[in-house]
N, C-alpha and C positions, 0 to 999 in steps of 0.2 A: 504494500500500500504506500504512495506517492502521499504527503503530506505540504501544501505550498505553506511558505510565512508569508502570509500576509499582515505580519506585522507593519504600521503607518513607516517604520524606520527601512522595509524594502525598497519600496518605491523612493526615487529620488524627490527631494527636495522640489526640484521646480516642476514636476509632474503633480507633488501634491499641492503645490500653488495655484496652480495651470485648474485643478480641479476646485478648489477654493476661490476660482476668482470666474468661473464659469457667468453667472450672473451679474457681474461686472462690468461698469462700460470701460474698464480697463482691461477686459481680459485679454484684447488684441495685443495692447501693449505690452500684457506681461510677456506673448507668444513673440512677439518682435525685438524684445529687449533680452529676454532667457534666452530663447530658440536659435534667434538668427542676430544675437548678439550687436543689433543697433542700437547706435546710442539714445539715452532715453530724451534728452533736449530735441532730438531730429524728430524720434517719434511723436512726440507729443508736439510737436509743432505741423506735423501732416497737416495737407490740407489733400482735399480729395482732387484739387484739379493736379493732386502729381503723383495719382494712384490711377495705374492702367490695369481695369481687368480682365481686360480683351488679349492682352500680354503679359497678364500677369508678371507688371514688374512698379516699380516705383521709382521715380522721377527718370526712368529709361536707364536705370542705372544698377537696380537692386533687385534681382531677378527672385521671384516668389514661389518658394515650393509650397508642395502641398503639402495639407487644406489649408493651409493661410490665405488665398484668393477665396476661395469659401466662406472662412470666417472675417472675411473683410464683408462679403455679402449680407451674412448675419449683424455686422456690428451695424452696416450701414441702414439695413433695417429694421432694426433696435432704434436707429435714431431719427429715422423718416416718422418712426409712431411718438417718439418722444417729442418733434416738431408738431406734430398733430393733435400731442395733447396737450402743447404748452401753450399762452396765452402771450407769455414774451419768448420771444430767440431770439437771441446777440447774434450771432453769426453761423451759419451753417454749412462754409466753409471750412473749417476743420474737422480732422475725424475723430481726434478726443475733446467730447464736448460734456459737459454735465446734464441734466434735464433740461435746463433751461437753453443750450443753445452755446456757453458760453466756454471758452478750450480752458482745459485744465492746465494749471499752475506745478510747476513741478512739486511744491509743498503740498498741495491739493491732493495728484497724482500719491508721494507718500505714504499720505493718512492713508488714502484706501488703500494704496498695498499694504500698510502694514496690519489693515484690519482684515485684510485678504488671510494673509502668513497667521495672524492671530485665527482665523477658522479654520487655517491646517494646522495647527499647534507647530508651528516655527516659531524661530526670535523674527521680529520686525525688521523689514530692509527696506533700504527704500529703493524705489525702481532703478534707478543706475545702477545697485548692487547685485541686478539680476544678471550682469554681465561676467562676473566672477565666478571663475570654476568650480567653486565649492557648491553652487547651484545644482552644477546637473548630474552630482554625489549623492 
């Protein structure tokens, strides 16, 4: 008889973030800042006129494996319904934005990863620190 551990310490760190931040309008970021190791200042400064998903790449520069063109789908509409149910939007121009329309702050960005890491029992990091190799350990 084969026994798996499934103990939360098998699964690596940014796997169990990555599932913690599922509901999140951060969770692309976490996948783009962990995954494909962009900087988190760039990510969060996206704007969708430099996300091709016809080419699946970003700014013709940053070539997008999969399912990240996928979940660029889902984040984007997550936020068409979040424009439709808000009464104000700042701008809808960028792809990390809060309910209201307006792009996350790298302090902003932070708190929620660290309340992210806080629902998979990790220490708190903040998004740039998802680029560090002890992440995908």
């Amino acid at each position: 008889m084969v026994v798996l551990d499934e103990r939360p310490s098998v699964r690596s760190r940014l796997d169990r973030l990555s599932a913690a931040s599922v509901t999140s309008r951060l969770h692309l970021a976490v996948v783009l800042v962990g995954r494909l190791k962009m900087d988190s200042r760039t990510v969060l400064d996206l704007r969708w006129s430099g996300v091709d998903l016809v080419r699946n790449e970003l700014h013709g520069t940053v070539v997008l494996p999969r399912p990240v063109p996928e979940l660029f789908y889902w984040h984007a509409v997550r936020q068409r319904l979040d424009f439709i149910l808000s009464r104000r939007w700042a701008d809808p121009g960028f792809v990390f934005v809060n309910r209201y329309g307006s792009r996350f702050t790298v302090d902003q960005a932070n708190v929620v990863v660290a309340d992210c890491c806080k629902q998979a029992g990790l220490p708190a990091v903040p998004l740039a620190g998802l680029r560090h190799p002890v992440w995908a350990s």
